[in-house]
LOBAKE-211975 format. One record per residue (C-alpha): residue number from 1; residue in one letter; z, y, x. Coordinates in nm, 3 decimals, always signed. Each point is the difference from the previous one (the first is absolute). Layout:
residues N
seq  type  z  y  x
NUM  A  Z  Y  X
...
//
This chain:
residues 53
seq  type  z  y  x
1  X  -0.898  +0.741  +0.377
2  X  -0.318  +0.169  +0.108
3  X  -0.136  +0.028  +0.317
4  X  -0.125  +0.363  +0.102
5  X  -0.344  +0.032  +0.145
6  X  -0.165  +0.317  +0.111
7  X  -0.294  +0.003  -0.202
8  X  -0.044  +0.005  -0.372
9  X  -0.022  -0.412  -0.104
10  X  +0.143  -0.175  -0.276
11  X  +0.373  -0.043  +0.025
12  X  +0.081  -0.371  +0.165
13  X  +0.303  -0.157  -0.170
14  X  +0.227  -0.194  +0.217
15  X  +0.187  -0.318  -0.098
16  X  +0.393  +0.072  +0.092
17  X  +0.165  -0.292  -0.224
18  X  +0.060  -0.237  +0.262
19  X  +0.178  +0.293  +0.248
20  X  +0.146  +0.135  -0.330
21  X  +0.208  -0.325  -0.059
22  X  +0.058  -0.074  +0.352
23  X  +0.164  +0.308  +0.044
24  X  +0.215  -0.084  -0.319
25  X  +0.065  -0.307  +0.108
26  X  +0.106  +0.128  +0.357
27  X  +0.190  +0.298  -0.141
28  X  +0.179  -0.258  -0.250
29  X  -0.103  +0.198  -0.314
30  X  +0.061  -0.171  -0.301
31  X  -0.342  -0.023  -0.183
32  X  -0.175  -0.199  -0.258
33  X  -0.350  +0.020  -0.036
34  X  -0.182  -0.037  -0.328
35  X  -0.389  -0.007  -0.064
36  X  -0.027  +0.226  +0.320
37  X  +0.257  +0.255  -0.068
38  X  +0.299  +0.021  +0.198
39  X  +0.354  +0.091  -0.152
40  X  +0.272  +0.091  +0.242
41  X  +0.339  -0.033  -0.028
42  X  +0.253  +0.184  +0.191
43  X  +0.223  -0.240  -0.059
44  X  +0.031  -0.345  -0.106
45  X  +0.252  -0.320  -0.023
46  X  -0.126  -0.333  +0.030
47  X  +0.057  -0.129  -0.311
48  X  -0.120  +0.365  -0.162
49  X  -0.330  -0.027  +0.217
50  X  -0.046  -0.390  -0.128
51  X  -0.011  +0.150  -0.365
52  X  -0.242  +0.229  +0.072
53  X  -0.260  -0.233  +0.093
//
């Protein structure tokens, strides 16, 4: 996410990950996360979900 500021500066990169998996977690969005990359599932059984990991 960047932040907008009104004068030309270098872009400042904000860190969303731990709002990103709240959200997921709140939202009950089956996810797995691997080496930083996200993969979503729409949906997801127990036992399918346990294989996945």
């Amino acid at each position: 996410m960047l932040r907008l500021v009104e004068r030309y500066v270098e872009p400042e990169v904000l860190d969303m990950e731990a709002e990103w998996v709240a959200m997921l977690q709140r939202l009950r969005i089956p996810y797995i996360e691997k080496d930083h990359d996200y993969w979503i599932y729409g949906y997801a059984t127990a036992a399918q979900f346990d294989q996945l990991l």
